[in-house]
N, C-alpha and C positions, 0 to 999 in steps of 0.2 A: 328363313334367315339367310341375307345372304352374304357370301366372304370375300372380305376385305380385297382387294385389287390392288398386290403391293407391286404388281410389274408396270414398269416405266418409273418406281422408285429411284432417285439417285441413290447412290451406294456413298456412303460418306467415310472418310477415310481420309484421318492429317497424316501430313507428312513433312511441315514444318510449322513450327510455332514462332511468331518472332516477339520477343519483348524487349522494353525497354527501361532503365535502371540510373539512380542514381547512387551515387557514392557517397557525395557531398563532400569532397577533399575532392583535392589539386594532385593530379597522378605526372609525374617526371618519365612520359614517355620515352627518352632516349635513355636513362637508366634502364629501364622495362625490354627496352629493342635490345638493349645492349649485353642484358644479362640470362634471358629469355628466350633459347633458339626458335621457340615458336609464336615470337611476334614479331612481326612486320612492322615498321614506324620510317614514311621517306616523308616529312611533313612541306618536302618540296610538290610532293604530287596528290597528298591528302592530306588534311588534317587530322586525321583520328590514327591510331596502333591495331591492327590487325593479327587480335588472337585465335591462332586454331587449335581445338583440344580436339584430339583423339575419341578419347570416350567420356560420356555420351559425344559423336560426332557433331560439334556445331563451332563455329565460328563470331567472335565477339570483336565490334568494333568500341574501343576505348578511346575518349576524347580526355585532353588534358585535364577538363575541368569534371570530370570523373562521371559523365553520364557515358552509358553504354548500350550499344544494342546491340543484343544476343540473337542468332537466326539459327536454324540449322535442327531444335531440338523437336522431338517427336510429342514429349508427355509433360506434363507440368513437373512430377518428381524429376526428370531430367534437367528443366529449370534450375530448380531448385536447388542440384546436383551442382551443375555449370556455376551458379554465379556465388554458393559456398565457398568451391573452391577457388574461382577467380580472385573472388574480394577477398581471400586470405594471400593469396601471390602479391594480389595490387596493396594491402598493406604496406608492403616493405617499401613502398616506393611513394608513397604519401610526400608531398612536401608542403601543404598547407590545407588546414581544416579551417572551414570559417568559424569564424564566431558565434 
């Protein structure tokens, strides 16, 4: 019998997850830039609010109409971490839910 030949395996190994989310509500980016030292919003130069959180490290692009893409995380729990906590901050700033 003879064994398995795992050299020239790649080695797999993430190091960024990116997902993408909606909200379904209407988010008041410039409230959000405004009250929020760690978001970015120039809608001269991009459309979307540029959020960075610390921990877990990842970075979330927030579009008015409340889709977001998440980058930066390592693990799904991390995910899952990030966008808890986001969509309890973008709460406060909700200015239309559709019908």
């Amino acid at each position: 019998m003879s064994k398995s030949n795992t050299k020239g395996m790649p080695k797999i190994n993430i190091q960024n997850l990116v997902v993408s989310a909606d909200l379904h509500a209407s988010i008041d980016l410039y409230a959000l830039s405004n009250n929020i030292k760690f978001v970015d919003y120039e809608p001269e130069q991009f459309p979307g609010a540029i959020f960075r959180i610390a921990e877990p490290k990842s970075v979330l692009i927030i579009f008015k109409n409340g889709k977001m893409i998440c980058t930066g995380a390592k693990t799904e729990e991390d995910i899952k971490k990030i966008l808890a906590y986001v969509s309890k901050v973008l709460s406060k700033y909700v200015i239309k839910v559709p019908s």
